[in-house]
C-alpha positions as CSV (number, residue, x, y, z in Angstrom):
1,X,113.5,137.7,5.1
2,X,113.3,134.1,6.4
3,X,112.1,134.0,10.6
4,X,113.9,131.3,12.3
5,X,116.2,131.3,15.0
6,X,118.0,134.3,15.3
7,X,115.5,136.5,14.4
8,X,115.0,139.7,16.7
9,X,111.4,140.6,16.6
10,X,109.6,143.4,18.9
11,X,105.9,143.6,19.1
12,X,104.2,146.7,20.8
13,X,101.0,145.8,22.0
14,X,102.3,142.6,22.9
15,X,100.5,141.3,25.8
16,X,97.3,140.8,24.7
17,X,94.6,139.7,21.0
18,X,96.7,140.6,18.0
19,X,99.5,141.4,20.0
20,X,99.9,138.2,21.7
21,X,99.0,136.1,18.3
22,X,101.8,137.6,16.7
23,X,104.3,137.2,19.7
24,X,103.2,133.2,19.9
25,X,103.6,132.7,16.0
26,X,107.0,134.3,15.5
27,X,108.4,132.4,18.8
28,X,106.9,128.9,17.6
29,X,109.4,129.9,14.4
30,X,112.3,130.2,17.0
31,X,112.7,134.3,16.9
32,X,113.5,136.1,19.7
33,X,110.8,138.3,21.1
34,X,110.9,141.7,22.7
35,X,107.3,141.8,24.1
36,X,106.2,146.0,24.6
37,X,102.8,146.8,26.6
38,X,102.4,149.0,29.9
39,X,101.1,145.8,32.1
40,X,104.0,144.4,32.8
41,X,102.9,141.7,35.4
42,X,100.8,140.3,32.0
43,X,104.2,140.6,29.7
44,X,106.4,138.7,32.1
45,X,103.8,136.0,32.4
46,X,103.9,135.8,28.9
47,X,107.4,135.5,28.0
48,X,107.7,132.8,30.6
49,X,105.0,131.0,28.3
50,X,107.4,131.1,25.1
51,X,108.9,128.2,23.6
52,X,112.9,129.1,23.4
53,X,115.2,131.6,25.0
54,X,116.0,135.7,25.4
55,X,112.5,137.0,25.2
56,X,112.7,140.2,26.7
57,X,109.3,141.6,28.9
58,X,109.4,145.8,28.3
59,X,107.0,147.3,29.9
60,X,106.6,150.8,27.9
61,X,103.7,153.0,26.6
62,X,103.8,153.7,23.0
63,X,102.5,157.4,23.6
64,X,105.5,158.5,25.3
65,X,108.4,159.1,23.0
66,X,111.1,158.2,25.9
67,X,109.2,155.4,27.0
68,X,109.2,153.8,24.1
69,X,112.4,154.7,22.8
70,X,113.9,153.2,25.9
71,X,112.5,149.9,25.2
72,X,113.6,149.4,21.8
73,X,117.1,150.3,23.2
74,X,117.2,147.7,25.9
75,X,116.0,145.0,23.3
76,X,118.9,145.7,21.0
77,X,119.3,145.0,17.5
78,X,115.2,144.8,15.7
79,X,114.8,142.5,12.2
80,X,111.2,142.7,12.4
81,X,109.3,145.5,14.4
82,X,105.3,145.3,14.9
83,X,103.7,148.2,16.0
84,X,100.4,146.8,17.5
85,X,99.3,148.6,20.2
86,X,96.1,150.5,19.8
87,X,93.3,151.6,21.7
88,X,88.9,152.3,20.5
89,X,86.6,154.5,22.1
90,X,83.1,154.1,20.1
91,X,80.9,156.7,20.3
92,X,79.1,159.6,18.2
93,X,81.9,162.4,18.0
94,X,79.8,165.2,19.6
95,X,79.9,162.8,22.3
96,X,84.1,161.8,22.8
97,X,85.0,163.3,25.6
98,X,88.3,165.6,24.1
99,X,90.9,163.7,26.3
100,X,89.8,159.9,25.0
101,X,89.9,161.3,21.4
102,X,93.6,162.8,22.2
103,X,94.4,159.1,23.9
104,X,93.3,157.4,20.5
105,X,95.3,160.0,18.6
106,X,98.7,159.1,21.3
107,X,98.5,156.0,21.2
108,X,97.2,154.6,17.9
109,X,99.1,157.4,15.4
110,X,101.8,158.8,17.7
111,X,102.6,156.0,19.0
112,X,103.3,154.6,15.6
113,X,105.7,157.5,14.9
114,X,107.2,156.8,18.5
115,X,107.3,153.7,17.5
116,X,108.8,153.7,14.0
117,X,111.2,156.4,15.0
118,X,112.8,154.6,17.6
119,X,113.7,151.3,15.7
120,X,114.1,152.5,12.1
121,X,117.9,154.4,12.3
122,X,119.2,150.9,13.6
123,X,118.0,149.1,10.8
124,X,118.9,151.6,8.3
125,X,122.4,151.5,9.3
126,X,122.9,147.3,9.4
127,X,120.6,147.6,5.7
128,X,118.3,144.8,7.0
129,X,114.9,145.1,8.9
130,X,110.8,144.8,8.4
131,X,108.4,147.1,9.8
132,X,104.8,145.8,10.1
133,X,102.2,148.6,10.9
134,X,99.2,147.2,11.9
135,X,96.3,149.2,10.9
136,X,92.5,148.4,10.7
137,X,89.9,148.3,8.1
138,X,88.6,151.4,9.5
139,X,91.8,152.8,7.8
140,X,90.0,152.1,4.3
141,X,86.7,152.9,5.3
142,X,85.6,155.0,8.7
143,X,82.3,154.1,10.4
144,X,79.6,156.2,12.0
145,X,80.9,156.4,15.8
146,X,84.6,155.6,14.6
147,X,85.6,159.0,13.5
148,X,88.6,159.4,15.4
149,X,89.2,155.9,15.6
150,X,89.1,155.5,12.0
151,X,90.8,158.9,11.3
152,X,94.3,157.7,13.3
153,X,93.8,154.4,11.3
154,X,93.8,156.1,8.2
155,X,97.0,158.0,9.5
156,X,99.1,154.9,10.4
157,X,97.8,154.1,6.1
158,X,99.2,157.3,4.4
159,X,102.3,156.9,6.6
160,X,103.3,153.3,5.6
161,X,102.1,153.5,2.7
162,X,104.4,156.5,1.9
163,X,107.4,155.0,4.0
164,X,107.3,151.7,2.4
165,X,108.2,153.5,-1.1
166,X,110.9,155.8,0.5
167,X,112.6,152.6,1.8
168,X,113.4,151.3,-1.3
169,X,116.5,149.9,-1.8
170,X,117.4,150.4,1.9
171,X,117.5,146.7,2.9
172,X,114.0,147.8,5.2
173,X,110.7,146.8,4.0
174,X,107.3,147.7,5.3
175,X,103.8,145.8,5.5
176,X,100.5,147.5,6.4
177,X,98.0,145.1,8.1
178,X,94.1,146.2,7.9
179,X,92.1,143.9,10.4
180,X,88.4,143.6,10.2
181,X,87.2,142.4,13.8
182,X,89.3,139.9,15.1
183,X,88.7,138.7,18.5
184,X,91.3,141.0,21.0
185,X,90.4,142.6,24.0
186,X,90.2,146.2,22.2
187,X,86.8,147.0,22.9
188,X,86.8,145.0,26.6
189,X,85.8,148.7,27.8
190,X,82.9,149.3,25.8
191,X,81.1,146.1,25.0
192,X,78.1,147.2,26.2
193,X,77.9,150.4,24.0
194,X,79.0,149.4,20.7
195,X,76.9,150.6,17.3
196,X,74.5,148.9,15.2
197,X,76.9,147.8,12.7
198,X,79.1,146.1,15.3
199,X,78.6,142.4,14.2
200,X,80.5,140.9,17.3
201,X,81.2,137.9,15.1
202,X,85.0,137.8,15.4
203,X,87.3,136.3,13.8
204,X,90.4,134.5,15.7
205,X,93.8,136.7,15.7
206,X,95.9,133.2,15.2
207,X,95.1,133.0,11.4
208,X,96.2,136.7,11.1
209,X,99.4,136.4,12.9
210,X,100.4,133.4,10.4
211,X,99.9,135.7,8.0
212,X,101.6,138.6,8.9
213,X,104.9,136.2,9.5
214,X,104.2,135.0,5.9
215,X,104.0,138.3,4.1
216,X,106.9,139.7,6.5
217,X,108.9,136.7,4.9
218,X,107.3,137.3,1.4
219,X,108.0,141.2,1.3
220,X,104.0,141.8,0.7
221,X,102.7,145.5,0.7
222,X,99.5,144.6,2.9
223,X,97.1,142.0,4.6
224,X,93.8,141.7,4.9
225,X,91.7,139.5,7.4
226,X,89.1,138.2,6.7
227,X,89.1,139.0,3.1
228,X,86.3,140.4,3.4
229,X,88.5,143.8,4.0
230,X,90.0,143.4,1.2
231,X,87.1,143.4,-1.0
232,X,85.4,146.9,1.0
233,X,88.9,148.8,-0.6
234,X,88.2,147.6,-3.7
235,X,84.4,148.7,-3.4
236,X,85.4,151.8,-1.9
237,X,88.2,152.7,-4.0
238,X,86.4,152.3,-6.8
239,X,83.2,154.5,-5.6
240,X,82.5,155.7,-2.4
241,X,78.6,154.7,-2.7
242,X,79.6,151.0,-4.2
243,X,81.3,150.6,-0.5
244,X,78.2,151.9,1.3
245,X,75.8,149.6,-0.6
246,X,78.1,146.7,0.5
247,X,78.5,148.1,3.8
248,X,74.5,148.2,4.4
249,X,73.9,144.8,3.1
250,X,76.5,143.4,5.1
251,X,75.9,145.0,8.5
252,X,72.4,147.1,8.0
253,X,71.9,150.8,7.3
254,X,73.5,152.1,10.2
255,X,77.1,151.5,9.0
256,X,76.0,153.7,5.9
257,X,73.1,155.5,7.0
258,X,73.4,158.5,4.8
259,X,73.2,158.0,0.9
């Protein structure tokens, strides 16, 4: 699929890190943005900020199945749907409150299914469309105080993963993205709290958003940024304790701490 002018992209998430990277690289290609988030004081500003014409500002949360729904109706016809948004709450699990693990679960998996639900018949039926699913690196390889976290990013994994295969010869593709950290506003809440293995030393979401248009245009399965995720699933997949070793050398025993 080549993005150029005429291309109808919706991003959930939109408003802010990720989110917004991917909104700004597909507009400076000339596509047409639908822009989903629930602040939608920050998503009109944004819009308003976008080189070309028809953006669309839908303020919507991802957890409700209406509210999203509703949003990918008023945009219209979808060729390229990223489902962003996402939401972290670090902490030992003894210690997440039930409601903030349920939020995670809403937002991060449900609202993929929300999400994913709501645009897929439309593309089905005009045999043209990309679905990106942007997942984590937690998806390939949970971290102490990330249990939930990492258990609804390993959800969103199995599900495109799956999908991507049952889409053949549809006209729809699928990408799965698996971010390392990348500098968003994701853990703005809990900065102050984060674990041991937390490096902090982010990498910019512009580079990432580049890719994701490239492998939406190249048909790839996934991306990984900074490669380095890529090389923890290849550690992991092929043993478990190979992707603890690596783990512990790159961010200290805490990311691994039992052997």
């Amino acid at each position: 699929m080549h993005i150029g002018p005429g291309t109808r992209a919706l991003v959930t998430g939109a408003s802010r890190g990720i989110g917004e990277a991917v909104v700004r690289a597909f507009a400076a290609r000339g596509a047409t943005l639908g822009l989903v988030a629930r602040s939608a004081e920050e998503l009109a500003t944004l819009a308003s900020s976008l080189p070309g014409s028809g953006h669309r500002a839908l303020a919507a949360d991802v957890s409700e199945p209406a509210s999203i729904a509703g949003a990918v109706e008023q945009f219209g016809e979808i060729d390229v749907l990223v489902a962003n948004a996402g939401i972290a709450h670090y902490m030992p699990f003894h210690d997440v409150p039930l409601e903030k693990a349920e939020q995670m679960t809403s937002v991060n998996w449900l609202g993929t299914l929300y999400t994913v639900k709501a645009a897929l018949p439309g593309m089905l039926e005009r045999h043209r469309g990309h679905l990106v699913i942007v997942s984590s690196g937690a998806g390939l390889r949970a971290f102490p105080e990330a249990a939930v976290y990492g258990g609804t990013k390993a959800a969103q994994r199995g599900f495109s993963e799956a999908l991507r295969h049952e889409l053949d010869g549809t006209g729809v593709s699928l990408t799965t993205v698996y971010p390392g950290e990348v500098k968003s506003h994701l853990h703005d809440h809990e900065r102050e709290r984060m674990p041991a293995w937390y490096t902090g030393n982010a990498a910019p979401a512009e580079p990432l958003a580049e890719q994701i248009v490239v492998a939406v245009e190249n048909d790839k399965r996934a991306v990984y940024y900074p490669p380095i995720v890529r090389l923890l699933r290849i550690a992991h997949g092929i043993s478990p304790a190979l992707g603890d070793a690596m783990l512990r050398r790159l961010r200290g025993r805490s990311a691994a701490p039992r052997r």
